[in-house]
C-alpha positions in Angstrom: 88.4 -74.6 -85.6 87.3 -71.4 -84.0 88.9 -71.5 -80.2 86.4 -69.1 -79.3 83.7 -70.1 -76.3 80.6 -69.9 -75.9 78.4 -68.9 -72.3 75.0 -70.3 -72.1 73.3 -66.7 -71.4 71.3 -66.5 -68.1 68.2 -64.2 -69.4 68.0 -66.5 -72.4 67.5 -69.5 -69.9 65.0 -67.5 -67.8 62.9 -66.1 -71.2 63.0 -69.4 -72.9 61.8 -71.2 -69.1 58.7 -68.2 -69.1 57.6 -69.4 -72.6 57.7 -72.7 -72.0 55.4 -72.0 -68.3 53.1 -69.9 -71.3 53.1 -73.1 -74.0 52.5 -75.1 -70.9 49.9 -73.1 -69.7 48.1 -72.7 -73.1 48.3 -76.1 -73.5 45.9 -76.8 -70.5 43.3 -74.6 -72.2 42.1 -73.2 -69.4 43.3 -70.5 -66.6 45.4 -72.2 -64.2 48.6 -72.3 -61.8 50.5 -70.4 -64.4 48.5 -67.1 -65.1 50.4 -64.9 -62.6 54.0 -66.0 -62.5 55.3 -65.9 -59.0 58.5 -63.5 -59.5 60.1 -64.1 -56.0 59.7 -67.9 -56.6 61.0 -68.3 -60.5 64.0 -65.7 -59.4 65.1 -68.7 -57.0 65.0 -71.2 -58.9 66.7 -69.4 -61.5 69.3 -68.1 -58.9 69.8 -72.1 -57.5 69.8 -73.2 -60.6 72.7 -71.2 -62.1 74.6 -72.0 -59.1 74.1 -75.2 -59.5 77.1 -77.7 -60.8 75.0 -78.3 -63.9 75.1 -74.6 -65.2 78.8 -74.3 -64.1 79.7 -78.0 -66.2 77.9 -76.3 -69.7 79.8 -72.4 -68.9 82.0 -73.5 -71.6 80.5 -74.6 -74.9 82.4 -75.0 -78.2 79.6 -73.2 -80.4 76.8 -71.0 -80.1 74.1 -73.9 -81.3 75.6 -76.0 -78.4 75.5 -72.7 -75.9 71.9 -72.4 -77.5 71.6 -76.3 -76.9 72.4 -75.7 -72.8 70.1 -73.0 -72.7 67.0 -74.8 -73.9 67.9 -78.3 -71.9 68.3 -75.4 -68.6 64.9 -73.6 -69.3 63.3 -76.9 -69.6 64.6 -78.0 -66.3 63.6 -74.0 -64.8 60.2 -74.4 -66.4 59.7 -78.3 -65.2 60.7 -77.3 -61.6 58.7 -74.4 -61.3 55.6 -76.2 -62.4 55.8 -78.9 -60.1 56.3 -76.7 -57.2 52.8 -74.6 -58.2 51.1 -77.6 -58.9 52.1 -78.8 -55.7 51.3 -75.6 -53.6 47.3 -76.7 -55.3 47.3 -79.6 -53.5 45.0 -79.8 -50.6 47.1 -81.6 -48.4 50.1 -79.6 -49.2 48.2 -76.6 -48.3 46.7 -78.2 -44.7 50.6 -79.4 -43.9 51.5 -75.2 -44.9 48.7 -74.2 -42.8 49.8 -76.3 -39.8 53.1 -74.4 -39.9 
């Protein structure tokens, strides 16, 4: 057995979370909250994510199919997030409460 670990990379995680926001985004057939990713916002996430004690359990993987594993289950979560904040930001109420501030 190789004793050799293996890092879940963090600019696999953030590519693989940007094509899932584009399959995501294709998938709704139509231009919507997706088409110009917020930088500033997805760098957060990415950030508090890989702070988080969910990146720092999965530093240490056995193989590179698990490391590969952790990055796809990570992306998802980045991709999932980032939606639900933008879809959120559409909302009408959310954007009177925003306003009132």
């Amino acid at each position: 057995m190789d004793s050799s670990s293996y890092i879940p990379m963090r600019a696999v995680v953030r590519c693989k979370a940007k094509q899932k926001l584009l399959q995501i985004q294709s998938d709704l057939d139509s231009p919507g909250p997706f088409e110009a990713l917020d930088e500033a916002l997805f760098q957060e996430l990415a950030a508090t994510l890989f702070q988080s004690e969910k990146y720092h359990l999965h530093r240490d993987c056995q193989s590179k199919r698990e490391a590969s594993a952790v990055e796809d289950q990570l992306a998802v979560e980045l991709a999932n997030t980032y939606s639900t904040i933008v879809q959120q930001q559409q909302n009408a109420l959310v954007r009177q409460l925003n306003a009132l501030l």
